[in-house]
C-alpha positions, -999 to 999 in steps of 0.1 A, spaced: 342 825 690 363 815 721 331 804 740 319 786 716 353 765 706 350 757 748 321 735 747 332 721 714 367 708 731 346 696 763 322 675 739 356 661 720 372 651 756 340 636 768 337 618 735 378 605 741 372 598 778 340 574 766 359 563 738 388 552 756 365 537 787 350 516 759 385 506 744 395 493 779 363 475 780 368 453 752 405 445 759 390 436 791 368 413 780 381 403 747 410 388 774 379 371 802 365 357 771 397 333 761 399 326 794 359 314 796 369 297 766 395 276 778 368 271 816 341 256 791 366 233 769 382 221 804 343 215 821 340 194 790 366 176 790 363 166 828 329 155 816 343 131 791 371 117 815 396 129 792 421 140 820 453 138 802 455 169 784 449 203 794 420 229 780 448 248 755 464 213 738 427 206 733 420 236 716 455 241 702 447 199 688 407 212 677 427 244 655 449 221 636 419 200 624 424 182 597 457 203 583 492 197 584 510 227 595 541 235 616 547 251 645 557 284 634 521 281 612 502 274 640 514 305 655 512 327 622 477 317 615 462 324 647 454 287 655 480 295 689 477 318 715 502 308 739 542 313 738 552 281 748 539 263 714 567 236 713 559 227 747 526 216 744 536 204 711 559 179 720 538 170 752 509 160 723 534 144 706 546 119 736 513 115 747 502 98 712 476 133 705 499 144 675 519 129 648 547 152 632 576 141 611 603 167 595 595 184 561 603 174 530 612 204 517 623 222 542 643 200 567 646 224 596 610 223 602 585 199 617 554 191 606 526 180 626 491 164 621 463 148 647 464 110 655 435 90 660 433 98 693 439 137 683 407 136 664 387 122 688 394 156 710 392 175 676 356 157 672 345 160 710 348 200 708 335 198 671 304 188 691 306 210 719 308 240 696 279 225 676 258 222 709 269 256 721 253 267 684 222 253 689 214 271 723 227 304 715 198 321 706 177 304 724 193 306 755 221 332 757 198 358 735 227 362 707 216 357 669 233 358 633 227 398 634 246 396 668 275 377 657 283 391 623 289 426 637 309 412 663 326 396 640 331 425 618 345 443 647 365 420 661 385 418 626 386 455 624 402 462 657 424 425 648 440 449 616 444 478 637 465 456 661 487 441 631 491 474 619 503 487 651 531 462 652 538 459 617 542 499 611 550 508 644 525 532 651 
């Protein structure tokens, strides 16, 4: 029975060592692709001329859309990835990108909404997302089938990550 029970624990070990290479994998490129992301919006955004704001306050200004939200909800809902929110908030703000004005209901907090000139950004990657859609199968070989179980995924290992913080595990 001990011979047997060998060869069992080497397949499970193998399994964890693939497993785990796999994990590392995806962290890996889960982190390249944010970082493409942000290469693509700023390539676009030289294109257009549009040299005042960087490739995060454009996507941080295309995430707010047509919402009003506060900071702390731009973080909470995902529309944020970086730590330095108010920052590039307030840069928006001064540079005329953002509007935001303090709640009525809740006078400690600020909340913000695109100008004009906000949507115009908001609009400009609207359209570069909607050309990037109309090429992807075509050119980079990735259909609906493809993205829905990405997707599917991508939110699975998301919850396993809240649950890890939230319950400490």
């Amino acid at each position: 029975m001990t011979a047997l029970a060998r060869p069992q624990e080497a397949a499970a070990l193998d399994g964890a060592r693939t497993q785990g290479k796999y994990y590392l994998d995806t962290l890996n490129l889960v982190e390249r692709l944010h970082r493409q992301l942000l290469d693509v919006i700023k390539d676009e955004l030289d294109r257009r001329e549009e040299r005042e704001i960087n490739s995060v306050q454009a996507l941080l200004l295309f995430n707010v859309g047509d919402q009003e939200l506060s900071a702390g909800e731009l973080r909470t809902r995902g529309h944020y990835l970086g730590s330095n929110v108010s920052y590039n908030l307030k840069k928006l703000v001064d540079l005329g990108y953002i509007h935001h004005e303090r709640s009525e209901v809740d006078r400690r907090s600020v909340l913000v909404r695109l100008t004009r000139k906000g949507e115009f950004v908001r609009d400009m990657l609207r359209e570069l997302f909607e050309r990037h859609l109309g090429s992807l199968e075509p050119v980079g070989n990735v259909n609906t089938g493809d993205l829905d179980a990405l997707n599917a995924s991508l939110k699975r290992l998301e919850r396993f990550w809240i649950d890890q913080v939230r319950f400490r595990l």
